[in-house]
FILO-252041 format. One record per residue (C-alpha): residue in three letters; x, y, z; residue number from 0. Coordinates in steps of 0.5 Angstrom, whole numbers, always signed. Layout:
resn | xx | yy | zz | resi
Ala | X | Y | Z | NUM
...
This chain:
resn | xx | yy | zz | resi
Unk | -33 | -28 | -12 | 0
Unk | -26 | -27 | -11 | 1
Unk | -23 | -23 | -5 | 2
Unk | -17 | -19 | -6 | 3
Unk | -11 | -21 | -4 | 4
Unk | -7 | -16 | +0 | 5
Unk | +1 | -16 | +0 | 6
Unk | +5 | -15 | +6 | 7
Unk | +13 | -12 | +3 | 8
Unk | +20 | -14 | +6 | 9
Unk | +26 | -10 | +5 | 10
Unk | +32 | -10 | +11 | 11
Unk | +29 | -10 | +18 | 12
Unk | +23 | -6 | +15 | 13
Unk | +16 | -10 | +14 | 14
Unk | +9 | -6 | +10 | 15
Unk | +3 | -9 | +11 | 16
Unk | -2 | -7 | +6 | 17
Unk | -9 | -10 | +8 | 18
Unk | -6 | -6 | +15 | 19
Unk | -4 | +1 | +13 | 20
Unk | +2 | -1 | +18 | 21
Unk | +10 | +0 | +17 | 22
Unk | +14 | -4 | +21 | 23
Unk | +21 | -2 | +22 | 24
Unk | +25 | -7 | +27 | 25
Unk | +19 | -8 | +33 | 26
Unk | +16 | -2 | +31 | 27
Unk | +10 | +0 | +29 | 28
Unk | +11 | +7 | +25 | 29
Unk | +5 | +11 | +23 | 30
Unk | +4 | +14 | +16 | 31
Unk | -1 | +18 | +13 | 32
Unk | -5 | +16 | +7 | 33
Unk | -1 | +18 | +1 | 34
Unk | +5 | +18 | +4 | 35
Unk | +3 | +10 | +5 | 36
Unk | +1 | +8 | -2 | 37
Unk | +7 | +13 | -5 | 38
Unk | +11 | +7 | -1 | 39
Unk | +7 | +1 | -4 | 40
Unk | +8 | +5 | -11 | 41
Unk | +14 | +5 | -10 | 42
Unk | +15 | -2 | -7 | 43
Unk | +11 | -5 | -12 | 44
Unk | +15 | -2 | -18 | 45
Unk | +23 | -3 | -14 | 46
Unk | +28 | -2 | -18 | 47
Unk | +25 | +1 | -23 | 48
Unk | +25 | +9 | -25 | 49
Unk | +18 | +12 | -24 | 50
Unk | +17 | +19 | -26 | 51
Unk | +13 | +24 | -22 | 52
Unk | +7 | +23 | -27 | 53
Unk | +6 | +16 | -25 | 54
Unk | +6 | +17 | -18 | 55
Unk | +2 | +23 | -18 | 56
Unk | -4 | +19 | -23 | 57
Unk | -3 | +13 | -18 | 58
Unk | -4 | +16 | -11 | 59
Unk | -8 | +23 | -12 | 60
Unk | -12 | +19 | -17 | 61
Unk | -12 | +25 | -23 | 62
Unk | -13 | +30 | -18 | 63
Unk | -10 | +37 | -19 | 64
Unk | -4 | +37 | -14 | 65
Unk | +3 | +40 | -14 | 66
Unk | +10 | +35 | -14 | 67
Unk | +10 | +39 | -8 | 68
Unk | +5 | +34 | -5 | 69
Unk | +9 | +28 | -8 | 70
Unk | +15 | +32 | -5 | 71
Unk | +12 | +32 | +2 | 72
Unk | +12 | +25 | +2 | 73
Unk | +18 | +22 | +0 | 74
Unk | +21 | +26 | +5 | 75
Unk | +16 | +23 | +11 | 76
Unk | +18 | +16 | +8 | 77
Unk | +25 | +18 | +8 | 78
Unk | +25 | +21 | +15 | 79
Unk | +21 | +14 | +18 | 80
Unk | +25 | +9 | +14 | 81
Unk | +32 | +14 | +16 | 82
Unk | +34 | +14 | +9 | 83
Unk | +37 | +21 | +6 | 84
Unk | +36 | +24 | +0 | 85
Unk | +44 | +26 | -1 | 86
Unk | +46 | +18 | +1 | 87
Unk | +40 | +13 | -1 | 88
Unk | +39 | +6 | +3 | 89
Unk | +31 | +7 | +0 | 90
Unk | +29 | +12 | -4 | 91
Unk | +34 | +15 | -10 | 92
Unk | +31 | +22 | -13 | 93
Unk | +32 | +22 | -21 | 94
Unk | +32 | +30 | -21 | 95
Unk | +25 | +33 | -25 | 96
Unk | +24 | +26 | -27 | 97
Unk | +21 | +22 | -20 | 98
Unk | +25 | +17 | -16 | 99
Unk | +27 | +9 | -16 | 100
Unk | +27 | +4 | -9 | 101
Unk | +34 | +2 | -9 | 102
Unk | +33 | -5 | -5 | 103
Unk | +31 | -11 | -6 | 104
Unk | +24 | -12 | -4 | 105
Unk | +21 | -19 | -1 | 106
Unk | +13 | -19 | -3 | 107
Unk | +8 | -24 | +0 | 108
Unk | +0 | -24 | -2 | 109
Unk | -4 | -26 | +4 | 110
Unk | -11 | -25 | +2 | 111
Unk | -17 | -23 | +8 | 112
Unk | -16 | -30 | +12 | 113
Unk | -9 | -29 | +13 | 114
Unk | -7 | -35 | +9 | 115
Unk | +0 | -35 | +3 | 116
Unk | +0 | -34 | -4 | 117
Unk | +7 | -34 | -8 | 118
């Protein structure tokens, strides 16, 4: 039996804990709601690259029928806890009626259920 490892996202001053459903800006916890976190791990585990709305939507909403404002809606609750702005993005680029792209460099470690590294 393998167990599932779980990653935990660094990026600037901002650290997502997948296996905790926690985003941690400076000290903070920050609460997020469930689709806007796993559009954020999307996201991270794809940095820098293109996605498009399609990709996320099949991802997160798993093929259910959902509107892109679904997927508007939580990029904008991602913008607002990271403090990110959609006219000059730090974090998060929107490519217009294509999808988005996570700007920074982003730092991934894999912990597995005890805690302990893998690289």
């Amino acid at each position: 039996m393998t167990d599932h490892k779980f990653s935990v996202f660094k990026f600037e001053d901002i650290e997502v804990r997948e296996r905790e459903f926690l985003l941690v800006k400076g000290d903070k916890a920050l609460p997020v709601e469930p689709k806007a976190f796993r559009v954020l791990l999307f996201l991270l585990q794809n940095p820098r690259r293109l996605v498009t709305k399609d990709e996320i939507l099949s991802a997160v909403w798993d093929d259910c029928a959902v509107s892109d404002n679904s997927l508007t809606r939580s990029i904008a609750t991602l913008r607002r806890l990271l403090g990110d702005d959609s006219r000059k993005p730090r974090f998060i680029a929107t490519v217009p009626t294509v999808g988005y792209r996570f700007l920074c460099d982003v730092v991934a470690v894999e912990r597995d259920v005890n805690g302990f590294i893998f690289r």
